[in-house]
ChimeraX commands (.cxc) that place a marker at each C-alpha (Angstrom):
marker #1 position 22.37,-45.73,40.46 radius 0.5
marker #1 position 23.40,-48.95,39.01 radius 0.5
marker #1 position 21.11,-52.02,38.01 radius 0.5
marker #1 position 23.17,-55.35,38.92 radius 0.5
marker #1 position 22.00,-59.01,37.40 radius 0.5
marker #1 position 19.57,-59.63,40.35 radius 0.5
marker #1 position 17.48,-56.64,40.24 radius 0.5
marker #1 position 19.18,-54.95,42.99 radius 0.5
marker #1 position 20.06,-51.37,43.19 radius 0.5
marker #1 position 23.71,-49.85,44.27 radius 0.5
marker #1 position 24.48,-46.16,44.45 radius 0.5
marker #1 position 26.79,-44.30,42.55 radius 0.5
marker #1 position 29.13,-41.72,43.51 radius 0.5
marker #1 position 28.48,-38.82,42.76 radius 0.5
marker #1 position 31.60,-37.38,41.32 radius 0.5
marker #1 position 30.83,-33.78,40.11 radius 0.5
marker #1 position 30.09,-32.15,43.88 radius 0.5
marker #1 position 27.90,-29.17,44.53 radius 0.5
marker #1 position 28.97,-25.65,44.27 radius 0.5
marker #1 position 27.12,-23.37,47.20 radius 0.5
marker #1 position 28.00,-19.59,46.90 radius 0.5
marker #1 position 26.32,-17.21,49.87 radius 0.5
marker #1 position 26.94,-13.70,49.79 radius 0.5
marker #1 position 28.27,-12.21,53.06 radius 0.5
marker #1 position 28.88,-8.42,52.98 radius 0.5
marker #1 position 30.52,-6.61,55.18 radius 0.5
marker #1 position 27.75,-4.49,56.91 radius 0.5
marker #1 position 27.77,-1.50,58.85 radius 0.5
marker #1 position 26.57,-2.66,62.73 radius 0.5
marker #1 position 23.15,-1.70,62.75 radius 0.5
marker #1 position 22.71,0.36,65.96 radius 0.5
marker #1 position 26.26,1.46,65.77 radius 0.5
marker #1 position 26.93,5.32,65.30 radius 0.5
marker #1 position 28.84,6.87,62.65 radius 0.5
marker #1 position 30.65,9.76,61.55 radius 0.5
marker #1 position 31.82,12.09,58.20 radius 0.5
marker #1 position 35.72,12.86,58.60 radius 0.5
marker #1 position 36.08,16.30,57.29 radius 0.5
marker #1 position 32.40,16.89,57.23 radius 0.5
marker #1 position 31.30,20.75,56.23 radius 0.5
marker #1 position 29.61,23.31,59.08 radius 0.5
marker #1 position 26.59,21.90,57.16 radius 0.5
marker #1 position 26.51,18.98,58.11 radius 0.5
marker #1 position 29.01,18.83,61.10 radius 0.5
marker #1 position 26.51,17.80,63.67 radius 0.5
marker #1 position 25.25,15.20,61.90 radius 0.5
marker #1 position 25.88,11.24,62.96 radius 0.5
marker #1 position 24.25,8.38,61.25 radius 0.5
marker #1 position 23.45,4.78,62.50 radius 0.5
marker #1 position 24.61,1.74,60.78 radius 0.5
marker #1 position 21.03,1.09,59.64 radius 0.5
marker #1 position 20.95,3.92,58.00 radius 0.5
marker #1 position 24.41,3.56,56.54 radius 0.5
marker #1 position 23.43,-0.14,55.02 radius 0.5
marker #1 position 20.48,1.50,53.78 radius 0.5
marker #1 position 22.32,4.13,52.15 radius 0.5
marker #1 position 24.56,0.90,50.75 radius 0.5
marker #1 position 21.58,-0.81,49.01 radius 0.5
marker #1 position 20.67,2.57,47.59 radius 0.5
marker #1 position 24.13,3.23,45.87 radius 0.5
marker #1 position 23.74,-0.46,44.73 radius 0.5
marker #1 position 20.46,-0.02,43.46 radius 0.5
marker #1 position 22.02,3.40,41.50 radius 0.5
marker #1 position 25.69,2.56,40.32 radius 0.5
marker #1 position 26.84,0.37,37.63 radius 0.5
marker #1 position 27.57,-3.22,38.43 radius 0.5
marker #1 position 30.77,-5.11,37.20 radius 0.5
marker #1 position 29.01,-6.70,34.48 radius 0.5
marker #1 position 27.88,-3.04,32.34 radius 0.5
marker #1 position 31.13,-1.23,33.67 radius 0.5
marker #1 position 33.86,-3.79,33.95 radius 0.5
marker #1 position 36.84,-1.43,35.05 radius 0.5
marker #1 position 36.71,-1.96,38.58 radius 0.5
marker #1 position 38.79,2.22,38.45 radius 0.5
marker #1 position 35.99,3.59,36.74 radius 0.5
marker #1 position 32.99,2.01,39.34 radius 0.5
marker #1 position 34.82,2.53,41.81 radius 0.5
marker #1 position 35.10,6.71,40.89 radius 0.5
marker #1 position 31.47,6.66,40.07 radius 0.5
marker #1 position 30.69,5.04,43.13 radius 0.5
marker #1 position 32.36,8.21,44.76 radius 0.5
marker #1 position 30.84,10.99,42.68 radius 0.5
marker #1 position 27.26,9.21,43.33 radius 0.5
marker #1 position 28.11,9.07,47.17 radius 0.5
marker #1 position 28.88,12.91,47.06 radius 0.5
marker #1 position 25.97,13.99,45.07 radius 0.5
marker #1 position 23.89,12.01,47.91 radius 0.5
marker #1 position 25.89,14.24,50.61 radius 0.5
marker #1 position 25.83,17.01,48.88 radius 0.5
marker #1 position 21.23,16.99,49.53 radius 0.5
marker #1 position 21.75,16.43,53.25 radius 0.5
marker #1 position 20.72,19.34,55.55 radius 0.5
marker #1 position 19.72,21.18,52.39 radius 0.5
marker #1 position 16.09,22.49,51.09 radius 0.5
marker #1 position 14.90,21.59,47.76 radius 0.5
marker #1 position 15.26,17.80,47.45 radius 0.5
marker #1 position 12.35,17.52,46.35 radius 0.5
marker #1 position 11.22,20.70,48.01 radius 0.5
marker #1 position 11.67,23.56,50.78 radius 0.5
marker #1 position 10.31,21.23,53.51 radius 0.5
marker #1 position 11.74,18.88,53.16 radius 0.5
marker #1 position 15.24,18.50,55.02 radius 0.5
marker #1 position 17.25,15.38,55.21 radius 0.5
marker #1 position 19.36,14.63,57.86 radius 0.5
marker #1 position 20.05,11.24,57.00 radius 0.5
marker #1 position 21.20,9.40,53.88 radius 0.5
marker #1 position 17.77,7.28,54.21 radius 0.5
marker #1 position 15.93,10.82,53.90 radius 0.5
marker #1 position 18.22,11.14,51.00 radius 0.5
marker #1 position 17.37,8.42,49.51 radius 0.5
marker #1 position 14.10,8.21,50.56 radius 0.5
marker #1 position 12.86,11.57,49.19 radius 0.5
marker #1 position 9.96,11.96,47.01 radius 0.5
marker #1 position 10.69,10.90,43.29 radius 0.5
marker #1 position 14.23,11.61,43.44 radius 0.5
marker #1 position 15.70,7.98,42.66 radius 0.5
marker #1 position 14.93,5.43,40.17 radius 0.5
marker #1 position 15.88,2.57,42.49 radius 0.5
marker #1 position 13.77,3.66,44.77 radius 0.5
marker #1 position 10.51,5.46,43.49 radius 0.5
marker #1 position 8.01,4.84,42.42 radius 0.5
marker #1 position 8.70,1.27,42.63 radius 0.5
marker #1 position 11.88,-0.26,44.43 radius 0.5
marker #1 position 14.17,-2.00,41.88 radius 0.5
marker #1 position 15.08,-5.58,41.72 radius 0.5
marker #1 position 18.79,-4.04,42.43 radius 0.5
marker #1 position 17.51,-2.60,45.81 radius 0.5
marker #1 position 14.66,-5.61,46.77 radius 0.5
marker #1 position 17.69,-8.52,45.91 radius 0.5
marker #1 position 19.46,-6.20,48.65 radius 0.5
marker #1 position 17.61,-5.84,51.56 radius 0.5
marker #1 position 18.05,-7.74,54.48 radius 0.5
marker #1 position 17.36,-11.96,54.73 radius 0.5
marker #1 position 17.63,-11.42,50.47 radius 0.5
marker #1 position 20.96,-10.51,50.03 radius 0.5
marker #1 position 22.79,-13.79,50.91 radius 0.5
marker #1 position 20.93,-15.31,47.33 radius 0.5
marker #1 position 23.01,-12.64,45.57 radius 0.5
marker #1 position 25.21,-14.12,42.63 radius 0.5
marker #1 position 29.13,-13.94,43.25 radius 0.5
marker #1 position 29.40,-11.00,40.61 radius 0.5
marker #1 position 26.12,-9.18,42.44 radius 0.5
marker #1 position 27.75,-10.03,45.77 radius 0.5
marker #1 position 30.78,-7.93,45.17 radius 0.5
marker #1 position 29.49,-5.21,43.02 radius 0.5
marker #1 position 27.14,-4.68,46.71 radius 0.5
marker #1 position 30.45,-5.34,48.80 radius 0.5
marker #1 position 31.64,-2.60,46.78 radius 0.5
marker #1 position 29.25,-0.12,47.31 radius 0.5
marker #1 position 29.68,-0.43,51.27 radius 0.5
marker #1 position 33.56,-0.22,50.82 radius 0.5
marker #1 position 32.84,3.16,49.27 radius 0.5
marker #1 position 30.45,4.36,51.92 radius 0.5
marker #1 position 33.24,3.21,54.20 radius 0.5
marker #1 position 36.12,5.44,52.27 radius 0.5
marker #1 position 33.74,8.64,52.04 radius 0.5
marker #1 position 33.33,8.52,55.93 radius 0.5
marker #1 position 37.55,7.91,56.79 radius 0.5
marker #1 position 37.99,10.90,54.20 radius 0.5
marker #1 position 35.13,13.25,54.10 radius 0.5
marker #1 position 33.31,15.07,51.18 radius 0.5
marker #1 position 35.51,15.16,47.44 radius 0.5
marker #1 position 35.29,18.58,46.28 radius 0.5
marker #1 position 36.21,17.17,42.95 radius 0.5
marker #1 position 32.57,16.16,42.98 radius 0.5
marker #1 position 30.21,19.08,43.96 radius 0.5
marker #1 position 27.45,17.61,42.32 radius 0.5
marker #1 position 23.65,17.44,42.99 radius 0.5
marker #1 position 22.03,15.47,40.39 radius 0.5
marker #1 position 23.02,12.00,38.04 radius 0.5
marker #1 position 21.29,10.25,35.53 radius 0.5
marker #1 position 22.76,7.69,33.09 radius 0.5
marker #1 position 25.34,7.83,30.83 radius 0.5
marker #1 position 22.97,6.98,27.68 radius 0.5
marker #1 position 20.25,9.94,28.78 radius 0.5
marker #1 position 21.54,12.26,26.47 radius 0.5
marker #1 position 24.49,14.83,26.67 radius 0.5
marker #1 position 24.07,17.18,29.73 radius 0.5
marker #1 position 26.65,16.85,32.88 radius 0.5
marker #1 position 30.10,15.29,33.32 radius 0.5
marker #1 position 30.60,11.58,32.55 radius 0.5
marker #1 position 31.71,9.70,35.91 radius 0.5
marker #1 position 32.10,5.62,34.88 radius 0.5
marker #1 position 28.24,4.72,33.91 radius 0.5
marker #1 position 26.77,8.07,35.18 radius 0.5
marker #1 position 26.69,11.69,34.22 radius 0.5
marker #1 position 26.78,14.05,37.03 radius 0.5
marker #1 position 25.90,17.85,37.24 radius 0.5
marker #1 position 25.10,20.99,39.70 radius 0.5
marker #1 position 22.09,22.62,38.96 radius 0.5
marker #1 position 21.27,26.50,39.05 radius 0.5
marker #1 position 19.79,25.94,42.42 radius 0.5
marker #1 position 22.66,23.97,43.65 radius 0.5
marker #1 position 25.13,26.23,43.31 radius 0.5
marker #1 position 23.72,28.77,44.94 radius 0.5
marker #1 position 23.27,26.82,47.82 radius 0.5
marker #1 position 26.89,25.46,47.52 radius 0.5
marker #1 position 27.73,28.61,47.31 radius 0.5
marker #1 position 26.04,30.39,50.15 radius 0.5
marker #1 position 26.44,27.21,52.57 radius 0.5
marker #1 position 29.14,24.53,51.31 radius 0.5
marker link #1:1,2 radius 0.2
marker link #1:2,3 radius 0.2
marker link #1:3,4 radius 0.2
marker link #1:4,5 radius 0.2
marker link #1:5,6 radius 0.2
marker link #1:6,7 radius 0.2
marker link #1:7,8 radius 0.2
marker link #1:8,9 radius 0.2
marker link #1:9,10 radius 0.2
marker link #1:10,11 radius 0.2
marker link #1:11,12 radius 0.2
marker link #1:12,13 radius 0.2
marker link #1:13,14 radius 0.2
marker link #1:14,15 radius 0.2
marker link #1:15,16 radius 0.2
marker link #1:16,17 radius 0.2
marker link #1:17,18 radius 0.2
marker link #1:18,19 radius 0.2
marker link #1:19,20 radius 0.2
marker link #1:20,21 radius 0.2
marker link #1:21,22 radius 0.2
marker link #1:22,23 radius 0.2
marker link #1:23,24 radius 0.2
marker link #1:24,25 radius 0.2
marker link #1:25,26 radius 0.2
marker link #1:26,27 radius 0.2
marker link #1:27,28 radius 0.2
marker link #1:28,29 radius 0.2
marker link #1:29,30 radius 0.2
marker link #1:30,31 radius 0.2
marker link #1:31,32 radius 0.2
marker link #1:32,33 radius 0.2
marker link #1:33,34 radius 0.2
marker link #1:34,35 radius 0.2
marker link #1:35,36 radius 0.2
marker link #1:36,37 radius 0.2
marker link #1:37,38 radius 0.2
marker link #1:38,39 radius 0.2
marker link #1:39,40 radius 0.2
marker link #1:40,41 radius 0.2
marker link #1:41,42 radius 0.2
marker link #1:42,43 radius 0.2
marker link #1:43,44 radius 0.2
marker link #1:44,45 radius 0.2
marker link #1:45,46 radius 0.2
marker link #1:46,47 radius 0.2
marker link #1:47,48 radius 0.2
marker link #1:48,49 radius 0.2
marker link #1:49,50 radius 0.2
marker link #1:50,51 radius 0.2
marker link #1:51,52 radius 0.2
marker link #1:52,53 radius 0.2
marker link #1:53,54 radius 0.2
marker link #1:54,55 radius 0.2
marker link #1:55,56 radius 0.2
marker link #1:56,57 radius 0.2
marker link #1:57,58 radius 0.2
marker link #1:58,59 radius 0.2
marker link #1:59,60 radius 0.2
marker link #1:60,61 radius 0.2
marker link #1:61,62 radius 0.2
marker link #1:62,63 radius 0.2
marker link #1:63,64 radius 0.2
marker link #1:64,65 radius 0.2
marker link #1:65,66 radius 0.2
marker link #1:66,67 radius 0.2
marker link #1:67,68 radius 0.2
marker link #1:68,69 radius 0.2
marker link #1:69,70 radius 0.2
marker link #1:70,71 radius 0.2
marker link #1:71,72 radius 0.2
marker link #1:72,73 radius 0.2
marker link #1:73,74 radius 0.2
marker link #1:74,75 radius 0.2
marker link #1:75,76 radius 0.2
marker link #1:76,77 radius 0.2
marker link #1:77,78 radius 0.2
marker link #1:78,79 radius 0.2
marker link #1:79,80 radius 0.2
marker link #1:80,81 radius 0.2
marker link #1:81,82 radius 0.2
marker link #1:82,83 radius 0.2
marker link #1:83,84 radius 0.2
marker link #1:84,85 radius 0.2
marker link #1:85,86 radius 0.2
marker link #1:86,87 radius 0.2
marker link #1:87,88 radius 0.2
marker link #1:88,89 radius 0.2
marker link #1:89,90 radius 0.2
marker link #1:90,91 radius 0.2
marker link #1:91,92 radius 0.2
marker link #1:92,93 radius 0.2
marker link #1:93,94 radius 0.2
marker link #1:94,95 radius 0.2
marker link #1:95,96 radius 0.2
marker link #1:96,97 radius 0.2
marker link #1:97,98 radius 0.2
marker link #1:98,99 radius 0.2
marker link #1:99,100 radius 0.2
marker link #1:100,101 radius 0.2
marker link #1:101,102 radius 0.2
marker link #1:102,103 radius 0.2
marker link #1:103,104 radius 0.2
marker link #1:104,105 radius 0.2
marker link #1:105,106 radius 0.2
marker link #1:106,107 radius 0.2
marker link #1:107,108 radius 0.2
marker link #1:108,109 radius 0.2
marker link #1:109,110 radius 0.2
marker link #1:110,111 radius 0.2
marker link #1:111,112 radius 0.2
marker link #1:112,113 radius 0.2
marker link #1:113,114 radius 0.2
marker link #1:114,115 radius 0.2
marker link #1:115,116 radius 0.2
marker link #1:116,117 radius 0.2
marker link #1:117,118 radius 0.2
marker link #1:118,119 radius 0.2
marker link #1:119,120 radius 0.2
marker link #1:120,121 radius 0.2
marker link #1:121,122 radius 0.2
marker link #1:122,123 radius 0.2
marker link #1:123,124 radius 0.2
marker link #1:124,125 radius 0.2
marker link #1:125,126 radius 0.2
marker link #1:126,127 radius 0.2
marker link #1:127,128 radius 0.2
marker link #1:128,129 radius 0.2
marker link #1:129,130 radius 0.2
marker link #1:130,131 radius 0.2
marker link #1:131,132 radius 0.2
marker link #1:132,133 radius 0.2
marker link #1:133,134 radius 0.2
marker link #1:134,135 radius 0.2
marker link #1:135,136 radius 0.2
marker link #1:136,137 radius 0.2
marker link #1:137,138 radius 0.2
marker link #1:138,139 radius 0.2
marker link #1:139,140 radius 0.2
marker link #1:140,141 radius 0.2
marker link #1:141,142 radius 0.2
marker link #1:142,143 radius 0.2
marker link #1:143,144 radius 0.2
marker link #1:144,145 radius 0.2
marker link #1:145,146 radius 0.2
marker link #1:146,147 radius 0.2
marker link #1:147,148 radius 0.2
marker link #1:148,149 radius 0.2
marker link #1:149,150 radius 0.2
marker link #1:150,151 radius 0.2
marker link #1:151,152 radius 0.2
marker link #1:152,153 radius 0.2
marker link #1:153,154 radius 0.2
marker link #1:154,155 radius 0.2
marker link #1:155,156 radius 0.2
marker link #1:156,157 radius 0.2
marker link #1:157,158 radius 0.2
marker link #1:158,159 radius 0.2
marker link #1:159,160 radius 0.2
marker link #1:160,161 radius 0.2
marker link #1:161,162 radius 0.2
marker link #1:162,163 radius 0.2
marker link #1:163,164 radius 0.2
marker link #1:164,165 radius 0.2
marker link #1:165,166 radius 0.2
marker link #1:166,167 radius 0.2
marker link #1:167,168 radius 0.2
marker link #1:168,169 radius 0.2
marker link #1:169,170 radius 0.2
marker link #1:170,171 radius 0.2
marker link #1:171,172 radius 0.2
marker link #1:172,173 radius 0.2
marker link #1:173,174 radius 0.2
marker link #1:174,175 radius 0.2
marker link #1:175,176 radius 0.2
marker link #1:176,177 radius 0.2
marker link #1:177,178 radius 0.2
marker link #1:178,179 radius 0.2
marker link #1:179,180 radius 0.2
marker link #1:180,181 radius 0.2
marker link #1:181,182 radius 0.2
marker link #1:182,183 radius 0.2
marker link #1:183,184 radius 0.2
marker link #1:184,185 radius 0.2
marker link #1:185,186 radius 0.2
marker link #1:186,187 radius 0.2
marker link #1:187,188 radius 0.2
marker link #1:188,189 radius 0.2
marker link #1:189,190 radius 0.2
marker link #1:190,191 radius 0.2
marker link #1:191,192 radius 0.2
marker link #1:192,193 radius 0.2
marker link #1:193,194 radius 0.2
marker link #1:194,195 radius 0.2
marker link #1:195,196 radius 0.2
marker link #1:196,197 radius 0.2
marker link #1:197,198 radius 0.2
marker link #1:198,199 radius 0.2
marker link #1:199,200 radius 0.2
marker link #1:200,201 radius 0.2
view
């Protein structure tokens, strides 16, 4: 504002503007169905709806390094797709977390007792600042690194399952030496694992 001689008051333009950013993701269609291309006898009769698939997405978010730790967008984007096929690798399969348990969805993947940081015992920030009507307040940089997660999701079902990554379990790069570094992750098969890849791919 602006004082003149008589007291008055005159607005000023504001010159610098406003800068609105709202994240919009491109989102699986909730009650649409989906399919794995190439999928395994194990898992061939499986079909998964779009919630599950978005829920799958926050997971994976909520799991896999963001743009800011890992900045080479080649070395997310494999990690994202090791980290997708260790969670494909537990579905239809005992002993995640235990023989009775059986997921046949990637939210019973995720879901599963104690399996996931993100997720248990507590939900993350990653995956709460992801869920639906929370997600549009995402930063630019957030916004894509989720965008990117989905766009993997996306790939794994037009391709199927990378037997480059027969994996069952990840942890962090920085938690200690065990497993095959993968971008910010190290991957391995356990004992157990192989033996069921082996009996049942």
């Amino acid at each position: 504002m602006v004082m003149h001689e008589k007291g008055k008051m005159t607005a000023k333009a504001d010159k610098a503007g406003v800068s609105l950013h709202i994240c919009q993701t491109s989102w699986f269609e909730k009650n649409k169905t989906y399919f794995i291309s190439n999928p395994s006898p194990r898992t061939s009769d499986l079909s998964f709806s779009g919630a599950d698939l978005n829920y799958f997405a926050r997971c994976l978010y909520g799991e896999s390094s963001g743009s800011q730790s890992l900045p080479d967008i080649n070395d997310r984007k494999s990690e994202k797709e090791a980290l997708v096929n260790v969670f494909y690798f537990r579905l239809n399969r005992k002993g995640y977390p235990t023989n009775r348990y059986i997921a046949t969805s990637f939210t019973m993947v995720c879901d599963a007792r104690n399996q996931f940081q993100s997720i248990q015992p507590t939900p993350s920030p990653k995956l709460r600042s992801s869920a639906p009507g929370e997600s549009s307040h995402l930063n630019k940089m957030e916004c894509a690194d989720l965008q990117e997660c989905i766009d993997a999701i996306t790939t794994f079902l037009a391709v199927g399952p990378n037997n480059r990554y027969v994996y069952d379990n990840f942890r962090s790069r920085s938690s200690g030496t065990h497993g095959v570094v993968i971008g910010g992750s190290r991957f391995w098969l356990s004992p157990k694992g192989k033996e069921l890849a082996d009996a049942n791919p």
